[in-house]
KOLGU-686609 format. One line per field, with one value per residue (C-alpha): residue in three letters; residue number from 1; x, y, z. Coordinates in pm, 1 decimal. Layout:
N
code: (ALA|...)
pos: (NUM|...)
px: (X|...)
py: (Y|...)
pz: (Z|...)
// end
This chain:
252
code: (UNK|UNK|UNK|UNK|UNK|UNK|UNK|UNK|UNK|UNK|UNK|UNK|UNK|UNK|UNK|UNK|UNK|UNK|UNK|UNK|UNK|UNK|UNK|UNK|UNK|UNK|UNK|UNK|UNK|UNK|UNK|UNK|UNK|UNK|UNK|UNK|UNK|UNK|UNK|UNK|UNK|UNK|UNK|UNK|UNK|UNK|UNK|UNK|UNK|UNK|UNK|UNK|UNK|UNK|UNK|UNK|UNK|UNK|UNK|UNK|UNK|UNK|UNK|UNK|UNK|UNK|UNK|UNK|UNK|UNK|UNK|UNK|UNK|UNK|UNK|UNK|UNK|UNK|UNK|UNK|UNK|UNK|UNK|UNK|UNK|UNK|UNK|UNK|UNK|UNK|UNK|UNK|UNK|UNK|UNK|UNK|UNK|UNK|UNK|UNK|UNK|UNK|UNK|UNK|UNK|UNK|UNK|UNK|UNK|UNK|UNK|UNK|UNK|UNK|UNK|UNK|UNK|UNK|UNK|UNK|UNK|UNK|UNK|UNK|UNK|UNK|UNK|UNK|UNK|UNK|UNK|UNK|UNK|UNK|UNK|UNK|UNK|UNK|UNK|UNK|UNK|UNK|UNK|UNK|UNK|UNK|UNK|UNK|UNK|UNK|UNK|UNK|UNK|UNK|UNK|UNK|UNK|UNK|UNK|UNK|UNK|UNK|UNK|UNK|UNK|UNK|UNK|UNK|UNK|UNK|UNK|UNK|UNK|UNK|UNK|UNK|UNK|UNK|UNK|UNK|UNK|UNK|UNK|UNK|UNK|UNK|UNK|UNK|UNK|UNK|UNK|UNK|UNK|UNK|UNK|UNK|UNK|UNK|UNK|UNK|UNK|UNK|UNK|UNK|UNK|UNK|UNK|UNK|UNK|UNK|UNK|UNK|UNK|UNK|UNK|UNK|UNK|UNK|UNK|UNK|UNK|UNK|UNK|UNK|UNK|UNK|UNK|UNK|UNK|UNK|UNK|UNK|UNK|UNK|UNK|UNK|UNK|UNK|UNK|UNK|UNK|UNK|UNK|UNK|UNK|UNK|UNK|UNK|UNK|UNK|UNK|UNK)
pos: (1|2|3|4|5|6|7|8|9|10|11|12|13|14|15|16|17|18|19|20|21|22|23|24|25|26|27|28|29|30|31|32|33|34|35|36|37|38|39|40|41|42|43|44|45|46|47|48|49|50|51|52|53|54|55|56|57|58|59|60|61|62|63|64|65|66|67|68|69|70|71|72|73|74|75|76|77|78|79|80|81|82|83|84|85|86|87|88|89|90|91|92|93|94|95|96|97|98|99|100|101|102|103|104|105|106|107|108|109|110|111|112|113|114|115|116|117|118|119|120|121|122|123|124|125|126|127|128|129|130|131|132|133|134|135|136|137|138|139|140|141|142|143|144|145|146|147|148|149|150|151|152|153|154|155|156|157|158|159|160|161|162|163|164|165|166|167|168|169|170|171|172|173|174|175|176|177|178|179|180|181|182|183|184|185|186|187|188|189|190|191|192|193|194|195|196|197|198|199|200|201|202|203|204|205|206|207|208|209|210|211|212|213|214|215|216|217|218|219|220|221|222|223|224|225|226|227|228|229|230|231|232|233|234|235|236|237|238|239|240|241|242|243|244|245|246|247|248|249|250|251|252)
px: (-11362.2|-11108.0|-11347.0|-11297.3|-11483.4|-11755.6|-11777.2|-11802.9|-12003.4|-12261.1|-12313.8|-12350.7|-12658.8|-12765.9|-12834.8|-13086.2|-13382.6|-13696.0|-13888.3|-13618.2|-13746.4|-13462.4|-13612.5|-13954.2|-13898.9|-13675.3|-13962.6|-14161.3|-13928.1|-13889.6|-14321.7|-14343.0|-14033.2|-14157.3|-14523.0|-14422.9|-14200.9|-14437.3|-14815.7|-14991.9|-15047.8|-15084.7|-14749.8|-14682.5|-14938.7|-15034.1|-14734.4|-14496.3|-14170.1|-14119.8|-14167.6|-13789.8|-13900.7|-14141.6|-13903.0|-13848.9|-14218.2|-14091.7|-13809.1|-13982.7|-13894.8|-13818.8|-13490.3|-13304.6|-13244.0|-13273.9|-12993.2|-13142.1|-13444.3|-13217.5|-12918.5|-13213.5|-13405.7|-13092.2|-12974.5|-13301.4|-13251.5|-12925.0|-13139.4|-13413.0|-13159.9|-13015.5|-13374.2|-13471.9|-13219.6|-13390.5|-13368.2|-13032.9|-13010.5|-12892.5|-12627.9|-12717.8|-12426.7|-12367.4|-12768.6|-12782.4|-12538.8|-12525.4|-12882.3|-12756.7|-12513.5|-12724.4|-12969.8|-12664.5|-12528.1|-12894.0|-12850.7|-12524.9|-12640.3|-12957.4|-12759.1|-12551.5|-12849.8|-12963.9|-12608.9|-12670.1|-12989.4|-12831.8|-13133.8|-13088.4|-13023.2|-13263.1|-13509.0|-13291.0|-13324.9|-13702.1|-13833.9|-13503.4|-13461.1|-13438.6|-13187.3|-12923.8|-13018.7|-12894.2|-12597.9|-12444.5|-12496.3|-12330.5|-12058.0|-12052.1|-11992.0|-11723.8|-11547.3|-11610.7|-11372.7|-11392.6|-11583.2|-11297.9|-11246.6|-11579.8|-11565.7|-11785.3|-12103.0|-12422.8|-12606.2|-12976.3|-13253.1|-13525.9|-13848.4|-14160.0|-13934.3|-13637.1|-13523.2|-13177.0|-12978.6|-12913.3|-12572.7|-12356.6|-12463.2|-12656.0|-12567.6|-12885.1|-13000.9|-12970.6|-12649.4|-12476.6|-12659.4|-12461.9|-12122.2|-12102.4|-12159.2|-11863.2|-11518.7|-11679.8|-11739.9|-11460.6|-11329.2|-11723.5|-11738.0|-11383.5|-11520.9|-11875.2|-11677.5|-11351.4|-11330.3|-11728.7|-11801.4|-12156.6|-12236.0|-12551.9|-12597.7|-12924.8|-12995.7|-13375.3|-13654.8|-13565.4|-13973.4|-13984.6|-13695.2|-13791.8|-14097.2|-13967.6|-13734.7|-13982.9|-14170.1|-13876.9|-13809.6|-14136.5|-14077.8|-13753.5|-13968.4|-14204.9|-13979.2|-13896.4|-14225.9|-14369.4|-14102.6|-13984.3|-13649.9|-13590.3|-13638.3|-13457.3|-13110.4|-13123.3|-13268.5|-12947.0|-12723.2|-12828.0|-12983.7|-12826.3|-12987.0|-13053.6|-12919.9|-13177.2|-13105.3|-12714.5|-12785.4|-12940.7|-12688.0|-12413.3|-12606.5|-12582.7)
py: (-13446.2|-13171.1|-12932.5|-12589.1|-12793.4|-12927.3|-12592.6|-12440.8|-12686.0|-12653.5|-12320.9|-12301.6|-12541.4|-12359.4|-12038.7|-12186.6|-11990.0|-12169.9|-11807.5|-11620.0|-11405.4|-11556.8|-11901.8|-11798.5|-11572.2|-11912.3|-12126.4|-11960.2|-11963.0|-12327.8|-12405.2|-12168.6|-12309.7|-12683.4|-12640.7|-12409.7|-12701.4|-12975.1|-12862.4|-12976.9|-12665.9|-12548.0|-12658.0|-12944.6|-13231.4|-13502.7|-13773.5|-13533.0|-13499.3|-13105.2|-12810.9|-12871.1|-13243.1|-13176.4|-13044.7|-13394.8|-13397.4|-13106.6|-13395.3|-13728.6|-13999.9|-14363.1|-14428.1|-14068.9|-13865.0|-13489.4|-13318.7|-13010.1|-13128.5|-13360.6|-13077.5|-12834.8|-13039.5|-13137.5|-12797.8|-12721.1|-13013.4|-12823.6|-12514.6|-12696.1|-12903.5|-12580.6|-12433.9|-12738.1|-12672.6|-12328.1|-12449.8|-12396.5|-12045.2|-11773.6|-11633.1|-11381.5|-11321.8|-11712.6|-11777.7|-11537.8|-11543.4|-11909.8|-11863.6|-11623.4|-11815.5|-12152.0|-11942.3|-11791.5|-12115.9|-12215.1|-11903.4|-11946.4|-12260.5|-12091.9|-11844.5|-12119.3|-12220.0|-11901.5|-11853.1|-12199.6|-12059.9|-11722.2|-11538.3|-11221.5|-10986.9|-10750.4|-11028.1|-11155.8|-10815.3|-10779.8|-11134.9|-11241.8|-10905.3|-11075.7|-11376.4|-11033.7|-10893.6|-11299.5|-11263.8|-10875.1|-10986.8|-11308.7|-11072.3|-10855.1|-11142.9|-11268.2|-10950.6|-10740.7|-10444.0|-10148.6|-10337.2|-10458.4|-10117.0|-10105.9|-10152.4|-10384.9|-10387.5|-10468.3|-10735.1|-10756.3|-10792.1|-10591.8|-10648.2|-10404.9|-10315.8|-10228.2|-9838.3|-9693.9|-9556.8|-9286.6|-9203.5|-9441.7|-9563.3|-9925.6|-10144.6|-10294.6|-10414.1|-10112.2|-10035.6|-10356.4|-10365.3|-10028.5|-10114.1|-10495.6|-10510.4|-10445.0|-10197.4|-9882.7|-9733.8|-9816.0|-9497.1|-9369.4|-9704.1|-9628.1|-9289.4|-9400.2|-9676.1|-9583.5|-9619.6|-9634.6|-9765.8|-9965.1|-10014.7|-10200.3|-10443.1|-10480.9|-10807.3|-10834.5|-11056.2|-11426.8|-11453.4|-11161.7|-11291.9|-11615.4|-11515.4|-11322.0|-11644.9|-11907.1|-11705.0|-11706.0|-12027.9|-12103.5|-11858.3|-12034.5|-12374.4|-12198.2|-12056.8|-12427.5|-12532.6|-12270.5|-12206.3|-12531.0|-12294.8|-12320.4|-12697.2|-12799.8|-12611.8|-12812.3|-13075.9|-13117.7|-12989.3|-13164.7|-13510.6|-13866.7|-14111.4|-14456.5|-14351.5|-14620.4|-14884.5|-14826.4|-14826.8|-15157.6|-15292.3|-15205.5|-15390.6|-15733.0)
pz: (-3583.3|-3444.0|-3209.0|-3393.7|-3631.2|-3505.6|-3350.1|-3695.0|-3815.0|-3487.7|-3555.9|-3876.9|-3865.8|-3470.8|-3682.5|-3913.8|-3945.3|-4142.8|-4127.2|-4286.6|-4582.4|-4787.2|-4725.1|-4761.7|-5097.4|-5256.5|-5123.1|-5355.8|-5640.2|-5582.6|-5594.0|-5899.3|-6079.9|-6102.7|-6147.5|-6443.3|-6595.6|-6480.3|-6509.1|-6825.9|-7021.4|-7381.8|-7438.0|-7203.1|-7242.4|-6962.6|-7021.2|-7105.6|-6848.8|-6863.8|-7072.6|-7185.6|-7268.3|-7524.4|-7750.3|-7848.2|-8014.1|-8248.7|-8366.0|-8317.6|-8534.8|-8514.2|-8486.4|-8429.0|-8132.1|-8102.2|-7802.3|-7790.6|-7507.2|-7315.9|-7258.9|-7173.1|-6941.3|-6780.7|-6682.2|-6573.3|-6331.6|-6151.5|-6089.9|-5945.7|-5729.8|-5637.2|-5534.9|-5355.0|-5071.4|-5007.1|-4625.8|-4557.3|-4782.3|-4551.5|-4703.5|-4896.6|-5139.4|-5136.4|-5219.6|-5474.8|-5677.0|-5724.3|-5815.8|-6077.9|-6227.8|-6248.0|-6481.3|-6640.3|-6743.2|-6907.1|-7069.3|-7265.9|-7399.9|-7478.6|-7692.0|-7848.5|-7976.3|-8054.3|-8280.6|-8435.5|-8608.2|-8633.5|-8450.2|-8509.9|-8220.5|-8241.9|-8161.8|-7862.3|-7740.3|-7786.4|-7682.1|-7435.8|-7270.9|-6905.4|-7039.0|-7101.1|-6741.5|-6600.0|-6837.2|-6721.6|-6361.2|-6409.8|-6589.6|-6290.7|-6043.3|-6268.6|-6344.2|-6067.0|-6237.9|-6010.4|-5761.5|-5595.2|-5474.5|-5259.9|-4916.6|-4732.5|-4965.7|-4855.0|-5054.0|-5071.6|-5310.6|-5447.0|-5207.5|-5122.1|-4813.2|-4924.8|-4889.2|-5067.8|-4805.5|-5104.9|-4971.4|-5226.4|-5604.5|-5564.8|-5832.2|-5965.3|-6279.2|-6470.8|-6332.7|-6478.5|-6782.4|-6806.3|-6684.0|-6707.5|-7110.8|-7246.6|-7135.9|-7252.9|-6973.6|-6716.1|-6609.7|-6530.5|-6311.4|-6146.6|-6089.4|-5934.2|-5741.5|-5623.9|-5204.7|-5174.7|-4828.0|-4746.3|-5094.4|-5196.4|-5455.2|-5509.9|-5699.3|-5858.9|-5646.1|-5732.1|-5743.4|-6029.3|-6175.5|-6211.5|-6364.2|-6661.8|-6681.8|-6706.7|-7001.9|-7198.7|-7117.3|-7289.3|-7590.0|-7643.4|-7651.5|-7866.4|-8125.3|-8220.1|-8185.9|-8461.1|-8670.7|-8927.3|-9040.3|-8685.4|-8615.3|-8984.6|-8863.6|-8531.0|-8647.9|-8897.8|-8646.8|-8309.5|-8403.3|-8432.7|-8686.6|-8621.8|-8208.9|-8049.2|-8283.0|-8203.8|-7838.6|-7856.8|-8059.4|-7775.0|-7523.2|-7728.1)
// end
């Protein structure tokens, strides 16, 4: 190994800090994440995998094989993967926007699913409200627009301690739910951006986001669960017949 890089590499893991409040907030994410998908509750019975896994009860036959909780359980697995290295977070930018992006990825294939049973949007908006927050600051990170203008922003995240310098706009959740849904507004955002220096972006508490998440999580669950309209489209769109009786026959 060439020295620069084990220097790099030395100091990197020198400047760990286990008290961190990064660490300590995503530690928290992390306990309340999995008990949420893996407690026995009204929805998820003792035997059951996940809360994503007992979709399969709302499809359960025989021979046939319903997608819909295997894709969902599956990206549930990256996020907790991703939460389970909360040791080494300490980059804040780094930590959380890959945190935002991991839930934004669950929720395009949530609203792929949504378009599949043609939901219409103003329930989305009503009963999903925090799935559009993940998705306008996962367009943000994307397509920064006038953003690329900024000088040196500060990134943070909403916490009890946290003060606005009030000398430059913070882009929060209400600002990209503003600017980050569509072009409407882009010479307002050039205006509001254009040479700002020390710039915060203020992402929302991973523990308060991950809250609202979880719910909806379980109202996504739920809308299969309690509505047979729901469960017919998927079930004609998403299932294989006979899948465990072909998968046997390719192992002879």
């Amino acid at each position: 190994m060439k020295g620069k890089t084990e220097e790099l590499i030395n100091s990197y893991y020198d400047q760990l800090d286990d008290g961190s409040p990064l660490k300590l907030i995503f530690k928290e994410v992390l306990v309340y994440y999995l008990e949420f998908h893996n407690t026995p509750t009204d929805i998820v019975s003792i035997g059951d995998e996940s809360l994503f896994c007992t979709i399969h009860n709302y499809f359960e036959s025989e021979d046939s094989h319903n997608c819909v909780g295997c894709n969902m359980n599956e990206s549930n697995r990256r996020i907790e993967n991703f939460l389970l290295g909360y040791r080494y977070f300490r980059d804040y930018y780094a930590t959380l926007s890959t945190f935002i992006f991991l839930l934004y990825l669950q929720v395009e294939q949530i609203f792929q699913y949504f378009d599949i049973v043609q939901l219409p949007n103003e329930y989305k908006l009503e009963h999903f409200r925090v799935f559009y927050d993940v998705k306008r600051w996962a367009n943000f990170l994307k397509h920064p627009k006038q953003f690329n203008l900024v000088h040196h922003p500060n990134w943070v995240y909403e916490s009890p301690d946290y003060v606005s310098s009030g000398n430059t706009p913070v882009i929060d959740t209400v600002f990209v739910n503003r600017f980050y849904a569509g072009e409407k507004r882009k010479e307002e955002l050039s205006s509001l951006l254009f040479n700002k220096q020390d710039l915060e972006v203020l992402f929302p508490n991973p523990l308060e986001l991950i809250h609202a998440f979880c719910e909806a999580q379980k109202r996504f669950v739920l809308l299969i669960r309690d509505n047979p309209h729901v469960r017919e489209i998927l079930n004609d769109k998403a299932t294989i017949r006979e899948f465990y009786e072909s998968l046997s026959d390719s192992d002879t």
